[in-house]
C-alpha positions, 0 to 999 in steps of 0.5 A: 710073989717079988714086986720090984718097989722100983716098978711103982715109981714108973708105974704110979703116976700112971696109975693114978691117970688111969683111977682118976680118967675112970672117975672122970667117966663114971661122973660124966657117964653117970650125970649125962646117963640121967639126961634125957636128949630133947628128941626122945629118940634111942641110941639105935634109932640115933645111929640110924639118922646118923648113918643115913646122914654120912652115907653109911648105908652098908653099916649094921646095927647090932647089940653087944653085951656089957657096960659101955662095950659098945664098938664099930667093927671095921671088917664086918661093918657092923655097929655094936651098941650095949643095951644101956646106950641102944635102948636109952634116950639121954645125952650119953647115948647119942654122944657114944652112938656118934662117936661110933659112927665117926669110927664109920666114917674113918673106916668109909673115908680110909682115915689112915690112922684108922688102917694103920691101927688095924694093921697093927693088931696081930702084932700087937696081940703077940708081942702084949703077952710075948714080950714081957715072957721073953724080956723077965726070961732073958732077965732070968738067963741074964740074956741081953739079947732074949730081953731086947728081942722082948723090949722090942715085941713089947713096943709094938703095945706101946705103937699101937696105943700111941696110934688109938690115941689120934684115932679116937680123938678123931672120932670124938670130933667127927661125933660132934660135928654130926650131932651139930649137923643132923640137929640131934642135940641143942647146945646144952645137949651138945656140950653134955656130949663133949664131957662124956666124950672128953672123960672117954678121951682121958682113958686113952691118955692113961693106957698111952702113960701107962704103956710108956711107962711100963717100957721105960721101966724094961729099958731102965732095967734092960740098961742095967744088965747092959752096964753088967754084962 
């Protein structure tokens, strides 16, 4: 299989983000995984108290198999808590648990950010897959306009991750400020939170560099059959 070397020059600082944001959280996940919160309570009944303080009383609370997989499902209302952070008791779980629920809260409050992700995911669901297909075969046929309509179906992946980035640093902030205002964690707690959530947040970065760099790569190349054509 032919890998264009000019590819990593885009991609490689990229990369490198997303190894070192997958470090941060396993360091972060791993050491705060480990620290019992003060309460002694779970994840689940963490997002109960949660939910019942910011009115989220249509919320459900389900489990979701995997490792940090745990997600808030807008069109079901539903919570969904992996295993580790449901039934664990540390600083990690609740900080993961109300970052979910402040998706909730964006959800219940109509944060706009929030609705225009959703609205965008059909889009980009199609355009992840069809537009490198349709860019590398107009590149094949030597078809400028086939490898746009690509570059243009692909942009759609790079507006949408662009779009989770405020998204899910919002939620973090919103996470903090219910776990400070249901007395959930004490100071050292809350801080331990922050740097789960702060290395969740470096994810996000990466896969927004890596997405922008992937598109300045087709563009380089799109240029090129330009200058040919």
């Amino acid at each position: 299989m032919f890998v264009d070397p000019l590819y990593f020059v885009f991609a490689l600082p990229a990369f490198l983000l997303a190894l070192y944001a997958q470090f941060k959280v396993q360091s972060a996940y791993g050491r705060y995984s480990r620290q019992p919160n003060m309460r002694g309570i779970s994840g689940v009944q963490a997002a109960q108290i949660l939910l019942q303080y910011a009115g989220l009383t249509n919320v459900h609370i389900e489990g979701t198999p995997g490792q940090l997989s745990d997600h808030y499902d807008p069109r079901g209302k539903v919570l969904r808590l992996s295993a580790d952070v449901g039934n664990g008791r540390s600083v990690a779980a609740l900080g993961i648990v109300a970052h979910e629920v402040g998706h909730a809260q964006q959800d219940f409050q109509g944060y706009m950010p929030l609705r225009f992700r959703s609205m965008l995911v059909p889009v980009t669901n199609l355009g992840t897959w069809l537009g490198p297909v349709l860019f590398f075969i107009g590149l094949l046929l030597n078809s400028v306009r086939m490898a746009e309509i690509g570059l243009i179906a692909f942009s759609a992946a790079v507006v949408f991750t662009a779009v989770t980035l405020p998204v899910e640093l919002n939620a973090s902030k919103r996470a903090l400020a219910l776990l400070r205002a249901t007395n959930l964690v004490d100071s050292r707690e809350l801080n331990g939170a922050r740097s789960v959530l702060n290395a969740a947040a470096l994810t996000y970065f990466a896969a927004l560099a890596q997405a922008i760099s992937t598109l300045l790569y087709y563009a380089f190349l799109l240029s090129g059959m330009r200058r040919n054509d």
